[in-house]
RODRENPA-825016 format. One record per residue (C-alpha): residue in one letter; x, y, z. Coordinates in steps of 0.05 Angstrom, whole numbers, plus 32768, in hexadecimal, padded with zeros to 4 digits. Example, Ala and Ser with C-alpha at 12.3 -4.5 7.8 and 13.67 -1.06 7.14 Angstrom:
# residues 2
A80F67FA6809C S81117FEB808F 
This chain:
# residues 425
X7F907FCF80EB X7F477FB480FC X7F227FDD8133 X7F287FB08170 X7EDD7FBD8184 X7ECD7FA28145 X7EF27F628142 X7ED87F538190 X7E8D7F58817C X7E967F2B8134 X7EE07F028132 X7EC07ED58108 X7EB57F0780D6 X7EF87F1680DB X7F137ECF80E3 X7EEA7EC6809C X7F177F03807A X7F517ED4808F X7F387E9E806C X7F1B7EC5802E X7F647EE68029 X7F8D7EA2803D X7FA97EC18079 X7FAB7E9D80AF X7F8A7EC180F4 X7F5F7EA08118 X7F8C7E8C8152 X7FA87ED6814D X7F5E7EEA8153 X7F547EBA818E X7F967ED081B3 X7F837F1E81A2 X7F417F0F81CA X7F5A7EF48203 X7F937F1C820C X7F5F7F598205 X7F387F3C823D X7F757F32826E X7F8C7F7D8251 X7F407F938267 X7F3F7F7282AC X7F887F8882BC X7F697FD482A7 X7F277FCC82D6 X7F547FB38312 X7F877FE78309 X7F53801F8308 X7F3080048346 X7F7A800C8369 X7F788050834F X7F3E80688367 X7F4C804A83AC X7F94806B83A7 X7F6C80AF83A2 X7F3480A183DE X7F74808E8403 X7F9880CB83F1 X7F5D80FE8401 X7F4880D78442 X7F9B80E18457 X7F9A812B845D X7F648121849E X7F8880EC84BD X7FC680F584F6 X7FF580C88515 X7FFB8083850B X7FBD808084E3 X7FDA80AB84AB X8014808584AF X7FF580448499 X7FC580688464 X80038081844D X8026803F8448 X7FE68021842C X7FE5805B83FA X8032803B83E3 X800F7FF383DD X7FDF801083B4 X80178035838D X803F7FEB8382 X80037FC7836C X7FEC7FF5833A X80367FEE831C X80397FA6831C X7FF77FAE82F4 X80117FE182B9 X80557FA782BF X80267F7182A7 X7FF27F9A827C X80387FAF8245 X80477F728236 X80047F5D8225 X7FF37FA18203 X802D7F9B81DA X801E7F5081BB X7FD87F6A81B2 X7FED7FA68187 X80197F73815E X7FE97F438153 X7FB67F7C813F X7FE67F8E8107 X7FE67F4C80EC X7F9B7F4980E5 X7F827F4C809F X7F527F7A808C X7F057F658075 X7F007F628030 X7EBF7F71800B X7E857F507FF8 X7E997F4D7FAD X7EDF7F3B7FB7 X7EE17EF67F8C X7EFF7EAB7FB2 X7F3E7E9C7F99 X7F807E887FB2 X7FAC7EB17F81 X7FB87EDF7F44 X7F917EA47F19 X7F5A7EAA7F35 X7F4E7EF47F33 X7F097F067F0A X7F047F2F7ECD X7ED87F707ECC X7EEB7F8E7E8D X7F167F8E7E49 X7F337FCA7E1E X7F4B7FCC7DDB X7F5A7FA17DA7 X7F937F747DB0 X7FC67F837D70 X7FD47F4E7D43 X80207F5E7D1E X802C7F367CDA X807A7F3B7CEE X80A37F0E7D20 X809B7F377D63 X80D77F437D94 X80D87F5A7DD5 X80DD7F937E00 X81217F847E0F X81377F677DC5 X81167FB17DAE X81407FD17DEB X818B7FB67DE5 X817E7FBE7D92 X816C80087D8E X819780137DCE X816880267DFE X81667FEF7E3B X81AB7FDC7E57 X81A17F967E83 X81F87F867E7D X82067FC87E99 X81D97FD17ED1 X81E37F847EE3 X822E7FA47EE7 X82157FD67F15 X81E97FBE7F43 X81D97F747F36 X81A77F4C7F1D X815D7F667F04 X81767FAD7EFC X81717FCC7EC0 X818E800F7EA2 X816080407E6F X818880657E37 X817980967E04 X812980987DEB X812180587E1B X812F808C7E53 X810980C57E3C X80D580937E32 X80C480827E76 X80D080CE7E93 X809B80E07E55 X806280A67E73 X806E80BC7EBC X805E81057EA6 X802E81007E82 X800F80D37EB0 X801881097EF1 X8000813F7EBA X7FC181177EBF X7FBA810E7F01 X7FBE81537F07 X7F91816A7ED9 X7F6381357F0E X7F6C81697F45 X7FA881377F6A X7FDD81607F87 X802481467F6D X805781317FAA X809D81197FA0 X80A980F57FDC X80E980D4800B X80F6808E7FEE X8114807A8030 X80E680888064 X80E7806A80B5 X80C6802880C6 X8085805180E2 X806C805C809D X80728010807E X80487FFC80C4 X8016802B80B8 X800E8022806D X80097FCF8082 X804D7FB98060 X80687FAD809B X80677F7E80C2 X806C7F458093 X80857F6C8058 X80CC7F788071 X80E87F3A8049 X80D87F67800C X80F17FAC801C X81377FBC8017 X81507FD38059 X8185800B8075 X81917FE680BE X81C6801780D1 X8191805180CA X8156802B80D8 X81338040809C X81158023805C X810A802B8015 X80C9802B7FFC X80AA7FF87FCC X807080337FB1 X806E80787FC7 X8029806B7FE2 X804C805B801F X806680AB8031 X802880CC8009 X7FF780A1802F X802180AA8076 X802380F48066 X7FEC810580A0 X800380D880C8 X7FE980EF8118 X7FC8812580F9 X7F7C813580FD X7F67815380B8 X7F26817980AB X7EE9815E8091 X7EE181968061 X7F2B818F804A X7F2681498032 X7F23811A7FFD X7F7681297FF9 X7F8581137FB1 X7FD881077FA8 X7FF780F37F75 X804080D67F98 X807F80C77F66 X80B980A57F79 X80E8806F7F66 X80D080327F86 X80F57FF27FA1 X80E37FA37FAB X81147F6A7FB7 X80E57F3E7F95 X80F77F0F7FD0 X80E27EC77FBF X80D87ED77F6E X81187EB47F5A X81057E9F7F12 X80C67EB97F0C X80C47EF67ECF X810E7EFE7ED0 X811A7F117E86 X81187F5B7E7A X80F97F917E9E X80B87F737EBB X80CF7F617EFC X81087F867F17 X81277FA57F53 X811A7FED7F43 X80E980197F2B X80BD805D7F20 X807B80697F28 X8042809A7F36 X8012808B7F6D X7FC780A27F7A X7FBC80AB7FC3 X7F7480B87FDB X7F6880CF8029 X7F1A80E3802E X7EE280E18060 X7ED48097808A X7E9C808F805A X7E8B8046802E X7E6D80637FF7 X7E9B80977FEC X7EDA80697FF1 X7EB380407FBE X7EB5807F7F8B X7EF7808E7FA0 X7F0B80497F8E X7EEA80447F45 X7F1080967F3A X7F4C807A7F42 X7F42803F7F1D X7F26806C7EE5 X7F6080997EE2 X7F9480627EDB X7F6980457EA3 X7F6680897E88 X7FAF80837E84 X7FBA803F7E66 X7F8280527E2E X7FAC80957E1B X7FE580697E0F X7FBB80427DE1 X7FCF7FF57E0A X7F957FBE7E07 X7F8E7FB37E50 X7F5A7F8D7E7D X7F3D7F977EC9 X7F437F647EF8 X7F1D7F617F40 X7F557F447F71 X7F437F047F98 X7F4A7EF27FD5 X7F837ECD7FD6 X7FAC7F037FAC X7F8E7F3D7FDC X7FBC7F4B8011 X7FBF7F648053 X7F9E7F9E8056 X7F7B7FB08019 X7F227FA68014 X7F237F977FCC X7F577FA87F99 X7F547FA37F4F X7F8F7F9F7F1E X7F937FB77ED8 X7FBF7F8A7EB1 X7FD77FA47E6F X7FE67F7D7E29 X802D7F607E25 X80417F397DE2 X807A7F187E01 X805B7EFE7E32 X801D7EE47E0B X7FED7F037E39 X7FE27F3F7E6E X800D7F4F7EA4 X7FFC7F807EDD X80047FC87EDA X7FE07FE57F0E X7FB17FDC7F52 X7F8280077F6E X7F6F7FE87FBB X7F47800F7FF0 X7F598004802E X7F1280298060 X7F3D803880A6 X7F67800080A3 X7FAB80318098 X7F88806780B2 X7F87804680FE X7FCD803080EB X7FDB807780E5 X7FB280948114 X7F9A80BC80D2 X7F5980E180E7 X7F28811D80D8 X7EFC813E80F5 X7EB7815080E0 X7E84818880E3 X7E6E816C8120 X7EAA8170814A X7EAD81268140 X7EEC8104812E X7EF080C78107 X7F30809C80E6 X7F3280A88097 X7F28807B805B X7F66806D802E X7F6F805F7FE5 X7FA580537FB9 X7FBD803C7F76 X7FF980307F3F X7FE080747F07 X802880557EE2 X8063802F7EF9 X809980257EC8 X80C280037EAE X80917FCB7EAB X80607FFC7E80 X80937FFF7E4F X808F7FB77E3C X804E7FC37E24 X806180037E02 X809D7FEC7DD4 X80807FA97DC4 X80407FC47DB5 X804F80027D8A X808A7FDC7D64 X808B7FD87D14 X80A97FAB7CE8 X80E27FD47CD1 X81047FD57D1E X80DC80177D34 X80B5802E7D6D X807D80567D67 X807780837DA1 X802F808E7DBC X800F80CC7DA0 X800980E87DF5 X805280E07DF8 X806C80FF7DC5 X806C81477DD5 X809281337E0D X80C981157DE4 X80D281507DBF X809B81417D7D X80BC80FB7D71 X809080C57D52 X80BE80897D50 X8102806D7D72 X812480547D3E X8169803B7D3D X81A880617D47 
């Protein structure tokens, strides 16, 4: 959420982020500024009755007779006025607050035009793209043949885009996600395993909701949600708290299975694990000081650590700085990493790192205070350190050899008890 303040002294800065991020506000910006004006002048008049109520009041206990009388019933007037007052100022205090979540945030400077994932802007390549003198298959032809991805089954289970992991293909994935918290660790992030269904407070103040509830899977009868990343609970952790100056950056490292309807993607990426219903992943969570430059470092840390990650697993991989159009709500500027996928004859995304300034933070009436006394919303950062399945496309197409094996990455293979390769059964 935007500070209010702000938006009154610049909306065309604001009505500009709309543009830059192809949503829509500038009548919400208008109607926010006029209702702010009727909300101030409803405020002034109110508080004028009130301090007449207490002149009345004082001037009453001097008064006898029929004069106090009428003070008295003036006193009630008073008294019914100011109520019909704080009758009309809910209404319009309540549309303002909803049209204030629905405001986009500002995006940066060096946030590129665009109007989706197309136009996003390269900032950097790693590794060298492998070139295999055998006919490749896929993750899932290398998954149903050495018995480790079950499609059929889950599809039994639970439906379409759900997927079951057996054998290595399992031990796989738990192997990437700890190795990947290991690092994070090592980083100085404290690991959290967090509620996947959490109340609707936390998706409003993390910015997925409103407008994101076509998307989350929803328990009506209990009023509660499950999460799509676990940067939701880590990043609502502190929620109406006021932290200490001295005690921040927080660095959290949040796992969790993770779930998406994929609302609106029918026939988009359908074959195999890449978009799916369900999912794990570990999440970097930043919470530090309301400071630009240090969000900025914050933001490249992150980045770096994910990176970090993707380079241990030894998976060409490229950086891409998020454009407008494929920003979002509430992020300032994101930037993806999108690893190397032979089947799909390109990259696909991995992982986003997005900073956020106060924009959660006011959300979440998230604050510190500093070594002044002073107390000021915080900055919030976050970002995808792994999420699998989908890393595992890259993984077992990548690393397999012509005889039907996988070769496991060298970082994983202490955790899968010294093996090198998944061969067949």
């Amino acid at each position: 959420m935007l500070n209010l303040k702000a938006l009154r002294e610049n909306p065309d800065l604001v009505k500009a982020a709309g543009r830059k991020k192809h949503i829509p506000c500038e009548e919400s910006v208008d109607r926010i500024l006029s209702l702010d004006d009727q909300r101030k002048k409803l405020v002034f008049e109110s508080e004028e009755l009130r301090a007449d109520q207490k002149k009345v009041g004082k001037e009453i206990a001097n008064l006898e007779g029929e004069e106090k009388q009428a003070r008295i019933a003036e006193m009630g007037e008073i008294a019914e006025r100011i109520k019909g007052y704080e009758k009309e100022l809910g209404p319009i205090e309540d549309e303002l607050h909803q049209l204030m979540l629905l405001v986009p945030n500002i995006p940066a400077e060096e946030v590129p035009d665009g109007e989706t994932d197309e136009d996003n802007v390269l900032v950097r390549e790693w590794g060298e793209i492998p070139q295999f003198d055998f006919p490749l298959k896929d993750h899932l032809e290398l998954g149903e043949e050495l018995d480790l991805i079950d499609m059929k089954g889950a599809a039994k289970l639970a439906g379409s885009r759900t997927y079951m992991l057996k054998n290595e293909g399992a031990l796989l994935e738990l192997a990437v996600l700890q190795f990947t918290l290991n690092h994070l660790v090592e980083k100085g992030f404290s690991p959290m395993l967090v509620p996947t269904l959490v109340r609707r407070e936390p998706m409003v103040g993390t910015a997925y909701f409103p407008g994101g509830e076509e998307q989350a899977y929803a328990c009506e009868k209990d009023g509660k949600y499950l999460i799509g990343t676990s940067e939701v609970p880590v990043t609502a952790y502190h929620s109406g708290e006021i932290l200490d100056e001295a005690d921040l950056p927080r660095l959290y490292a949040g796992y969790s299975t993770c779930y998406r309807r994929e609302a609106g993607a029918a026939g988009r990426d359908t074959r195999g694990l890449y978009r799916i219903h369900q999912f794990n992943k570990v999440e970097q969570v930043i919470v530090c000081r309301n400071d630009e430059e240090e969000s900025l470092r914050m933001h490249e840390f992150i980045l770096s650590n994910a990176e970090e990650v993707v380079q241990a697993l030894e998976l060409p991989y490229r950086v891409v700085n998020v454009c407008g159009g494929d920003l979002g709500q509430p992020q300032v500027q994101k930037f993806d990493i999108e690893t190397w996928m032979p089947s799909r004859e390109g990259y696909g995304e991995t992982h986003s790192a997005s900073r956020f300034h106060d924009f959660q933070s006011r959300r979440l009436d998230l604050r510190y205070r500093d070594s002044d006394g002073k107390v000021h919303f915080c900055h919030t950062l976050n970002n995808t350190a792994i999420a699998s399945p989908r890393i595992l496309i890259s993984i077992l197409e990548l690393n397999q050899e012509a005889d039907g094996r996988i070769r496991i990455p060298g970082v994983l293979q202490s955790y899968m008890g010294g093996k090198e390769y998944i061969g067949p059964k």
